[in-house]
C-alpha positions in Angstrom: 93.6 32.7 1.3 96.5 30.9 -0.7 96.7 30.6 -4.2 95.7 27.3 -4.6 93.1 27.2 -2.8 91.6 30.3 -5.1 92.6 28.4 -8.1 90.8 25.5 -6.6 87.6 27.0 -5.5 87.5 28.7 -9.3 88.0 25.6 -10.5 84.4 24.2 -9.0 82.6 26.9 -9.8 83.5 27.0 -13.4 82.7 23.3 -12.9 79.2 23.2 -11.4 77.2 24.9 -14.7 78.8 22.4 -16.9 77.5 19.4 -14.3 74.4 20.7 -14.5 74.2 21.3 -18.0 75.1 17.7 -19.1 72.7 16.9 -16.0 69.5 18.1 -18.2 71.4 17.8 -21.5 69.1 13.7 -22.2 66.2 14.8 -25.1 64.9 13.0 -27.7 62.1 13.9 -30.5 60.3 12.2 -32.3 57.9 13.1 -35.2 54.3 11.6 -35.1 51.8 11.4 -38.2 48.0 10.4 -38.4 44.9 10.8 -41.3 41.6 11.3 -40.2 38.4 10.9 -42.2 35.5 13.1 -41.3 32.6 11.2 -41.1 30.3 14.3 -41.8 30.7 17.4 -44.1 33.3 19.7 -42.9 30.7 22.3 -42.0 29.1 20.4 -40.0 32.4 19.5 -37.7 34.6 20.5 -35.4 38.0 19.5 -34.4 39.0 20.0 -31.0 43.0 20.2 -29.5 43.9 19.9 -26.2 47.1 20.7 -25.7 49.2 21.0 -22.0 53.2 22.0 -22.9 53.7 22.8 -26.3 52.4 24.6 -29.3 49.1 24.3 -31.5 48.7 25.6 -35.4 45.6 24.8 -37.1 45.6 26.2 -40.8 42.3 25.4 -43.2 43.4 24.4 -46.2 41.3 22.7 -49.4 41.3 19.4 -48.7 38.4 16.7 -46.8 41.1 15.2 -44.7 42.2 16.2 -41.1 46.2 15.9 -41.2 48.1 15.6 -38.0 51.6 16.3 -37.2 53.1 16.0 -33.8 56.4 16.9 -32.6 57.5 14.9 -29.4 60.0 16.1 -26.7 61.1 14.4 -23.5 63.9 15.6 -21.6 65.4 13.9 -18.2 68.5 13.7 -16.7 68.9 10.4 -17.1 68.7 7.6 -19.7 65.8 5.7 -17.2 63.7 8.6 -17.1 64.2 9.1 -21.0 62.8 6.2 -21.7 60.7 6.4 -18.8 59.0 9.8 -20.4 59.0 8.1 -23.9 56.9 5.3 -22.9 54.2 7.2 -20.8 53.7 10.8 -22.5 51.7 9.7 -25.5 49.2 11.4 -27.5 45.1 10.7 -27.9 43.2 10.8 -31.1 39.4 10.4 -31.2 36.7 10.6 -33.1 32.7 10.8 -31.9 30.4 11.5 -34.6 31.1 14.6 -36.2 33.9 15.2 -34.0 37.8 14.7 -34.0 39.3 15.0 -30.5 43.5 15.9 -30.1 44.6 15.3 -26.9 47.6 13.9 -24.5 46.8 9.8 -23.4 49.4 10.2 -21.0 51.3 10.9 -18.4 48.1 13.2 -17.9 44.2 13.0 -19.7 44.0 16.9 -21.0 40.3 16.1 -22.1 37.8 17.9 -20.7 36.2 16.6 -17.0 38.5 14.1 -16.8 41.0 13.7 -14.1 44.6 14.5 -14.8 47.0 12.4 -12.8 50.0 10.3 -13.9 49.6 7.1 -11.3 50.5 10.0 -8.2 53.8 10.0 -8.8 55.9 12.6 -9.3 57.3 12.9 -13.1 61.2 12.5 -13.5 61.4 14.0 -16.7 59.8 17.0 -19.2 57.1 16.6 -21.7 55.8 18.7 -24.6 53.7 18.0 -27.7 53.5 20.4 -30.5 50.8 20.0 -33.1 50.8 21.2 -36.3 47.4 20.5 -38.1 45.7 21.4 -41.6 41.8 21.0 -41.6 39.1 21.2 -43.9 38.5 25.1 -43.9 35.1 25.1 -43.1 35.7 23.4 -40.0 35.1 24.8 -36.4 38.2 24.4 -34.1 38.8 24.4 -30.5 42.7 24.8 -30.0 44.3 25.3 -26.7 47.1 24.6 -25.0 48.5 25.6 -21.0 52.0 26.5 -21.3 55.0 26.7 -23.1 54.2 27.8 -26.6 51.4 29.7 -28.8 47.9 28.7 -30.4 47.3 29.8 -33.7 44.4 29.2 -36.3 44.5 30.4 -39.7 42.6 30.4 -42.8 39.8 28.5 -41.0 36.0 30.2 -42.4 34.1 28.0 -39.2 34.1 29.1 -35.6 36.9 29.8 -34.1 38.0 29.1 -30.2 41.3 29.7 -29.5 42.6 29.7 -26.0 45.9 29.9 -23.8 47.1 30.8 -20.3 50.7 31.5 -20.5 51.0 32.1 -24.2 50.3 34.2 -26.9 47.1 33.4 -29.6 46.8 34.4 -32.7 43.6 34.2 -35.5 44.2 34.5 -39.0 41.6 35.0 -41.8 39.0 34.1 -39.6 35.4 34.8 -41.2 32.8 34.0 -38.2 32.8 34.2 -34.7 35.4 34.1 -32.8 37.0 33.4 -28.9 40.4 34.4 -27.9 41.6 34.1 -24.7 44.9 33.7 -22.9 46.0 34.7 -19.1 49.8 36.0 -19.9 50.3 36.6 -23.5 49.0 39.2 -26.8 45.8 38.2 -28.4 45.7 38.7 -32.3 42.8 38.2 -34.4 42.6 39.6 -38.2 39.4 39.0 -40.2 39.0 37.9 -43.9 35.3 39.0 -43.8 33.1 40.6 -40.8 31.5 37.7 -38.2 27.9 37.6 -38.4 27.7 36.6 -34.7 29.2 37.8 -31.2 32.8 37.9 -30.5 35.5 38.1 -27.4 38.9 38.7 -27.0 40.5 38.5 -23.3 43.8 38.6 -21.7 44.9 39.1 -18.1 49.0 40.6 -19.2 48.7 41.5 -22.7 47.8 43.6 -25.7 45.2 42.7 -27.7 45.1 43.5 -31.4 41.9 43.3 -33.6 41.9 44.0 -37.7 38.4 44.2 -39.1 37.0 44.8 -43.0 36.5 48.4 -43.5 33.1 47.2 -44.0 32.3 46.7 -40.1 29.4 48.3 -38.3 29.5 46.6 -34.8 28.9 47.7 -30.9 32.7 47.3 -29.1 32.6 46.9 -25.6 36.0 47.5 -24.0 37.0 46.7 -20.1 40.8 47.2 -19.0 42.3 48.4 -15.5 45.4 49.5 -17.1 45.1 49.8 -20.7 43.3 52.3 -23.2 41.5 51.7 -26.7 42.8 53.1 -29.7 41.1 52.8 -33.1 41.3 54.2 -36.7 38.1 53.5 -38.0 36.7 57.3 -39.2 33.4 56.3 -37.6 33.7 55.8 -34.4 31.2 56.6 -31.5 31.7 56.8 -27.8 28.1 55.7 -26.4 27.1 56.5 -23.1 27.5 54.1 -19.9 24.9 51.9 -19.9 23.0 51.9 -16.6 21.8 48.3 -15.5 19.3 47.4 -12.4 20.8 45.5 -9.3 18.8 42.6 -8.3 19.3 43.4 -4.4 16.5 45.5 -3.6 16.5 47.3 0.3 14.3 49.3 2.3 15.9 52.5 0.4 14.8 50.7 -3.0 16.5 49.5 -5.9 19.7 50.2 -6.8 20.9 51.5 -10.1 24.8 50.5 -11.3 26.6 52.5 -14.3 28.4 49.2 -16.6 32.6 49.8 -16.1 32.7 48.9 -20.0 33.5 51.5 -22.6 31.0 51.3 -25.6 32.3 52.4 -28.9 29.7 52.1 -32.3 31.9 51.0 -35.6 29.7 52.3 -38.5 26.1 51.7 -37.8 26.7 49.4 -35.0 25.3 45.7 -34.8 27.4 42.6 -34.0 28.6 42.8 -30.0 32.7 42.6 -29.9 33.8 42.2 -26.6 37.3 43.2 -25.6 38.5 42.9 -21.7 42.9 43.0 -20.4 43.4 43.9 -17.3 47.2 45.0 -18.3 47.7 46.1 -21.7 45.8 48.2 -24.3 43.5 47.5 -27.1 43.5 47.9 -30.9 40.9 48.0 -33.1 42.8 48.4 -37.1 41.2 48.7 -40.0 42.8 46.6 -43.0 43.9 48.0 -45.7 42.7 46.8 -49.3 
């Protein structure tokens, strides 16, 4: 091969990442507010965030107001679709009763049991949404989001739902029951006092990491494939496999099944915590005073 010919062909390839780079380089942002008046005491309400590309923080704070703040992205690789993206991805903001709903309007309806399409065509650009959001504390949430960030709830005394699939989620503070779960991502939850009621904590690929009061005195149930449980509470009590009757009864009579969970009593037991990964390990901390 001749020289120039090398110094051509080196030429293109050192070319092609810049093309493709100022290809996808189009984004714009854009920063929306809104104010919402609950209708009811905060106690008695719940806000609820669905989320599909982007990230979702929910902190309690004081106040009687719910206050939104979204961060918009669109990305395209051309000025059309920009502005294409701009004009149809567009958030959703309801309220029913005692209820404020976060949601995206558009190019998809991430509300529950309702169909998500954009007109069936295909979308020429990228979309996320991230919400940040400070609540009434004694608010119950429902936060999630799908993919390409993290849900995260803090300082919130209500229920607590917190969900994700490719994502990490994270609880803060949280004083009653609570449901974390995610499909590819860690699942952290730290308690400001011990829930009253059942709680669950699940992950497909991930670790999950619990902090409870020293105070606790619950029943852990614990389900991995490849993971183990590791706690430093002092009291601490394997219990044996529960043994549970099959409904299929044969000629040879019932059957009897041993439960695949691991049962371990905190303190005096109590409360049901339920902690399932199929990939990753489990930890149950105590917090320190």
């Amino acid at each position: 091969m001749k020289l120039p010919t090398i110094i051509t062909l080196l030429g293109t390839l050192l070319w092609l990442p810049s093309a493709a780079t100022q290809a996808q380089s189009r984004e714009a942002s854009e920063k929306i507010t809104r104010e919402l008046t609950l209708t009811a005491d905060a106690g008695r309400s719940t806000l609820a965030v669905y989320n599909l590309f982007g990230s979702v923080s929910v902190q309690g704070y004081s106040g009687s107001k719910v206050l939104v703040e979204i961060t918009k992205t669109i990305r395209a690789r051309n000025a059309a679709d920009l502005a294409q993206g701009q004009k149809e991805a567009q958030p959703g903001f309801e309220q029913r009763g005692d209820s404020v709903v976060l949601y995206l309007q558009g190019p998809h309806d991430t509300r529950p049991r309702r169909q998500r399409n954009s007109g069936n065509h295909q979308l020429d650009y990228e979309f996320s949404f991230d919400y940040v959001v400070k609540v009434p504390a004694g608010m119950q949430v429902d936060a999630s989001t799908v993919n390409g960030g993290s849900v995260r709830v803090q300082d919130v005394t209500g229920l607590v739902k917190a969900r994700n699939v490719n994502g990490p989620v994270a609880i803060v503070n949280a004083r009653e029951a609570t449901v974390a779960r995610t499909v590819n991502g860690d699942v952290s939850v730290s308690y400001a006092a011990v829930p009253r009621q059942a709680s669950t904590y699940h992950t497909i690929n991930g670790d999950i990491t619990v902090s409870y009061p020293a105070g606790v005195a619950a029943d852990v149930y614990f389900k991995s494939l490849h993971g183990e449980l590791f706690t430093d509470f002092p009291q601490a009590e394997v219990l044996p496999a529960r043994v549970s009757q099959n409904e299929e009864r044969g000629s040879a009579g019932t059957k009897y099944k041993l439960s695949k969970e691991t049962a371990v009593r905190l303190g005096k037991g109590g409360t049901d915590f339920r902690f399932e990964t199929l990939n990753g390990n489990v930890t149950i901390k105590q917090l320190s005073r």
